[in-house]
N, C-alpha and C positions, 0 to 999 in steps of 0.2 A: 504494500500500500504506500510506502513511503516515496518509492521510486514513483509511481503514478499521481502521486496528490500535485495540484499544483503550486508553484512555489510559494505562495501568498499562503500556504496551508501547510509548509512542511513545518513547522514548529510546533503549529500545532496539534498536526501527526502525531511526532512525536512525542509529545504531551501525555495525548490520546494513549499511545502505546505503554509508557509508563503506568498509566492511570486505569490500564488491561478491559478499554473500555473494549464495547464490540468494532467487529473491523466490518468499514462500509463497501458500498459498494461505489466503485467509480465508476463517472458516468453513464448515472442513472435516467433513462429514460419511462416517466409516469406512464401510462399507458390511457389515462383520462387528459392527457395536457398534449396542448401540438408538439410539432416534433421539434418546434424550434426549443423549447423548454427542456431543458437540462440541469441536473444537481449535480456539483463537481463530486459533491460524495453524498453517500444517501444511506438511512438503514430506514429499511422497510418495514421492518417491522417494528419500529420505535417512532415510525413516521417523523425521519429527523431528519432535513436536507440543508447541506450547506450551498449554496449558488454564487457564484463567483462572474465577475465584471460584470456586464450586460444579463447575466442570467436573472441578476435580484429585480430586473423589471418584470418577471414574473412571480416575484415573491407571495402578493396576493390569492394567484390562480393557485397555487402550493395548500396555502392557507385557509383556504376554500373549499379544501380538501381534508381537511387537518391532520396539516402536517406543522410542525413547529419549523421555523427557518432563519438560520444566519448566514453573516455573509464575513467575509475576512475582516473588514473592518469592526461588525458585531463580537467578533472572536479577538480584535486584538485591543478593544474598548474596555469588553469585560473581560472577565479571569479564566479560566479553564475549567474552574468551580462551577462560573454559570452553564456554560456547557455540555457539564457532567449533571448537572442536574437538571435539563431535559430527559434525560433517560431516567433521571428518578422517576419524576414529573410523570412520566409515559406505566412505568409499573403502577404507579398510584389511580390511575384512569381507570 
């Protein structure tokens, strides 16, 4: 995964790996969202996609969907904590 994240994402990869979170899937295509819609990384079953440059213009269509969604900037704003606790977040539903 580390080799495929994009670079705006490899820290927090590796973060991620540390933190023995689950490993996503890269580029994720929704199967309810056009094809232009893309999450650089996705776990499907946590309904958690990160979207990356131009992707976070569909962040709404995601969300509408619920999915919970960040974007590198949301990731390098907040902590790793927050991030980790979307997937609490997700067992708690």
């Amino acid at each position: 995964m580390l080799q495929l994240a994009a670079g705006s994402l490899l820290m927090v990869a590796r973060q991620m790996a540390e933190r023995a979170l689950p490993v996503p899937v890269v580029e994720f295509y929704h199967d309810e969202l056009t094809d232009d819609a893309c999450a650089e990384l996705a776990w499907e079953e946590h309904r958690i996609a990160v979207l990356v440059g131009d992707q976070a213009t569909f962040a709404t269509q995601w969300q509408n969907l619920g999915w919970k969604v960040a974007t590198p900037d949301d990731l390098s704003a907040k902590s790793i904590d927050w991030f980790s606790s979307l997937f609490d977040k997700h067992a708690n539903n």
